[in-house]
C-alpha positions as MATLAB code, in Angstrom:
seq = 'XXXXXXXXXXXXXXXXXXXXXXXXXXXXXXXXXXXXXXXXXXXXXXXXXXXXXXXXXXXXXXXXXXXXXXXXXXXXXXXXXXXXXXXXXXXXXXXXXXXXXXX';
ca = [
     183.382  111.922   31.942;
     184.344  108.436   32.505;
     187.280  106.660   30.189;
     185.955  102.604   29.660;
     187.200  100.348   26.952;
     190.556   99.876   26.031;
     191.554  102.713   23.807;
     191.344  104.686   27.364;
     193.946  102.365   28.829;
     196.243  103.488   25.520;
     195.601  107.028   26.386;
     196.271  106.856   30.113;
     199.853  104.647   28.883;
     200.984  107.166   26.410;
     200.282  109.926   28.767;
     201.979  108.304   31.477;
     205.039  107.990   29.455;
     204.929  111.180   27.938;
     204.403  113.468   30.906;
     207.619  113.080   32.537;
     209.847  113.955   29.333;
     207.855  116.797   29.292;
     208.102  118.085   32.420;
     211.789  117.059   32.436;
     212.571  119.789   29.998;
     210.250  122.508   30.925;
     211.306  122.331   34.773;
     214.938  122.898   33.591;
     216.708  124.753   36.167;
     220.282  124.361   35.363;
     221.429  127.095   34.886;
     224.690  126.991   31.723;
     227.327  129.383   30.803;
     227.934  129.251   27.171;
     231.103  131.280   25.722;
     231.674  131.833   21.877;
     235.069  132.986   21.308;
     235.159  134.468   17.841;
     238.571  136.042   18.464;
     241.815  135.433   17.456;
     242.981  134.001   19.880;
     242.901  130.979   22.612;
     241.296  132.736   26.092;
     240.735  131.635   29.378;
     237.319  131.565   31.733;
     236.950  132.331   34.973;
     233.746  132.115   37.081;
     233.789  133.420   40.482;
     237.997  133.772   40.618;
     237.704  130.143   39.461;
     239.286  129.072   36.401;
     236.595  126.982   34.278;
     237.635  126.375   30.855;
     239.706  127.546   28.192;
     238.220  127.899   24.589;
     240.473  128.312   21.266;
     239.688  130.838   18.750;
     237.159  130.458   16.438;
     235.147  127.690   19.017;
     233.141  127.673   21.872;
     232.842  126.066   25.515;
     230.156  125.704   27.921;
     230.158  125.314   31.944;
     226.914  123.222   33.036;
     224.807  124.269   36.318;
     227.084  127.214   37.437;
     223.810  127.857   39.538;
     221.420  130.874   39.908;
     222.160  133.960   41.537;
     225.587  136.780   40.953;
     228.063  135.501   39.059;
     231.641  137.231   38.357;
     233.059  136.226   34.722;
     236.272  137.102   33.794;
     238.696  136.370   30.626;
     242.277  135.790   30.422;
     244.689  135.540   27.628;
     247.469  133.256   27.362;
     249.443  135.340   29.029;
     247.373  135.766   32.030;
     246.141  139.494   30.857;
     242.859  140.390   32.061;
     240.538  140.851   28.568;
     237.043  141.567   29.876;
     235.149  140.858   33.185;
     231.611  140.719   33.523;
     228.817  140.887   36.748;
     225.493  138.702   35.852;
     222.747  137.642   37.631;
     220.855  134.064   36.383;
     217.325  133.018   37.924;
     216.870  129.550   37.943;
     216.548  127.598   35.029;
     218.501  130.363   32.926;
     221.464  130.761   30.569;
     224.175  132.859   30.336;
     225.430  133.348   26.129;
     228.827  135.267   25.901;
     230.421  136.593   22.802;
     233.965  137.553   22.665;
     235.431  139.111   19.886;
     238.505  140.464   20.543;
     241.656  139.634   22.713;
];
């Protein structure tokens, strides 16, 4: 099959500009650590011994691209007290959703 005339030219634009937002999205391989902190309290994150972010009470934070592969997360409270740690492992492309409820 052979595209002639011009309403093939508007077909082979639209695709062209369409394909790459596409492909954009679907080839995500960031890989995001997203922390909702439904305690009582403001907490600490720590990825790989590596403090990240902190995240108040009632709110949430997220790290982007922490990369694929083993990943040590750990949680502080204000007063430096360890309040959970946690091994993962991400492939590429996927996310990490943590829930903390309790300090």
């Amino acid at each position: 099959m052979r595209l002639r005339g011009p309403r093939s030219h508007v077909l082979i634009l639209v695709l062209a500009l369409a394909l790459p937002a596409c492909s954009q999205d679907l080839l995500e391989s960031e890989c995001n650590l997203v922390v909702l902190n439904q305690s009582t309290c403001s907490l600490s994150v720590y990825v790989d011994g590596q403090e990240a972010f902190a995240v108040r009470a009632g709110s949430d934070g997220t790290l982007d691209d922490i990369g694929p592969g083993r990943h040590v997360l750990e949680v502080m409270d204000t007063q430096g007290r360890l309040v959970q740690r946690r091994a993962i492992e991400l492939a590429t492309g996927e996310d990490f959703y943590w829930t903390l409820d309790h300090c």
